[in-house]
C-alpha positions as semicolon CSV with decimal commas, in nm:
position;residue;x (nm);y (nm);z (nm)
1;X;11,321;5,551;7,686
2;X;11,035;5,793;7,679
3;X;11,103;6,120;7,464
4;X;11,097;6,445;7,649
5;X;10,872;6,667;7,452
6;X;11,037;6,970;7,585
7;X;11,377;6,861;7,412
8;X;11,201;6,985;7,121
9;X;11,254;7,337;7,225
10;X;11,529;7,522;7,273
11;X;11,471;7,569;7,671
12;X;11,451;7,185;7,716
13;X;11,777;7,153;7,547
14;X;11,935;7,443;7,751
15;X;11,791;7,231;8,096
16;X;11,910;6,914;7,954
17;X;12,250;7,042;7,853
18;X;12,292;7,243;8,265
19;X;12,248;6,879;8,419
20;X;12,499;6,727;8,199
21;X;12,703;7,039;8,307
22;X;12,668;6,996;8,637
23;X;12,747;6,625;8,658
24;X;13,086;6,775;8,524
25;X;13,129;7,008;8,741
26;X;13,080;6,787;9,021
27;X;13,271;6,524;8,880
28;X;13,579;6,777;8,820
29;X;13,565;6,848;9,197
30;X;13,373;7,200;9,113
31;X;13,157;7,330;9,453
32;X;12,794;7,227;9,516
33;X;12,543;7,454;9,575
34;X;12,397;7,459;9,949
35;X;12,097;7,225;9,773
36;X;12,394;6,999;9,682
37;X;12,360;7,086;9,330
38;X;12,695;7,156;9,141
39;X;12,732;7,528;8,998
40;X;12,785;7,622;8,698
41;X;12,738;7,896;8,441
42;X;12,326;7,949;8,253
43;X;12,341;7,776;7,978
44;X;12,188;7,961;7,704
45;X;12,132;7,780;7,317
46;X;12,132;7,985;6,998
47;X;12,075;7,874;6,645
48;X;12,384;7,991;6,453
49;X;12,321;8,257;6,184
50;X;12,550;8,014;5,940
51;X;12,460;7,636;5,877
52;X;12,793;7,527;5,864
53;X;12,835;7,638;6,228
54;X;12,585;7,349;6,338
55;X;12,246;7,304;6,453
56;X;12,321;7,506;6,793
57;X;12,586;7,715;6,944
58;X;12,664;7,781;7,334
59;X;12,995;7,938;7,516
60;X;12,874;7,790;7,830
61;X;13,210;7,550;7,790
62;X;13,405;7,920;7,773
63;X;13,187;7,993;8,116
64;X;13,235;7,695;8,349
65;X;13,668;7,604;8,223
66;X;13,846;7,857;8,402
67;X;13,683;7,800;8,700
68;X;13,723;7,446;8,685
69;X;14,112;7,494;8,555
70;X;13,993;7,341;8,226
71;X;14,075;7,407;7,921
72;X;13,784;7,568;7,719
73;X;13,736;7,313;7,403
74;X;13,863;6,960;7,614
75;X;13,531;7,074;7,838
76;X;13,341;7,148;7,498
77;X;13,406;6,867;7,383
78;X;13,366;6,636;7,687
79;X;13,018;6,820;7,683
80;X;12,948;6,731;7,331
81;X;13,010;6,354;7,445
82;X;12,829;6,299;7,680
83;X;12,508;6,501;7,619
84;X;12,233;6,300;7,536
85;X;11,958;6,492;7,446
């Protein structure tokens, strides 16, 4: 696999982390966009002021659950899992 330079970066990550949102979504039954895109909430990545709170933080899981009927940390974590980035 080639490496995506602009993983590097926090936008990359962001655009890497909305497609593995959306295949969620979509899996979970949420609606497609008229493109046929599944919706869901911007993700947006921040560097948390503490180290102990990780490398990066997002509420984007806090976002997209209640309109999926999900609760918020199960979709955080199913997130975590399956993002490759």
């Amino acid at each position: 696999m080639v490496a995506d330079d602009s993983l590097f970066e926090l936008p990359g990550l962001s655009r890497s982390l909305e497609r593995t949102l959306a295949g969620l979504i979509e899996e979970k039954g949420g609606k497609a966009r008229p493109g046929g895109e599944a919706r869901g909430p911007a993700v947006e990545l921040a560097m948390p002021a503490r180290p102990e709170f990780g490398d990066l933080s997002t509420s984007v899981a806090l976002a997209a659950a209640g309109p999926l009927g999900l609760v918020p940390r199960l979709l955080a974590t199913e997130l975590r899992d399956r993002w490759v980035a």
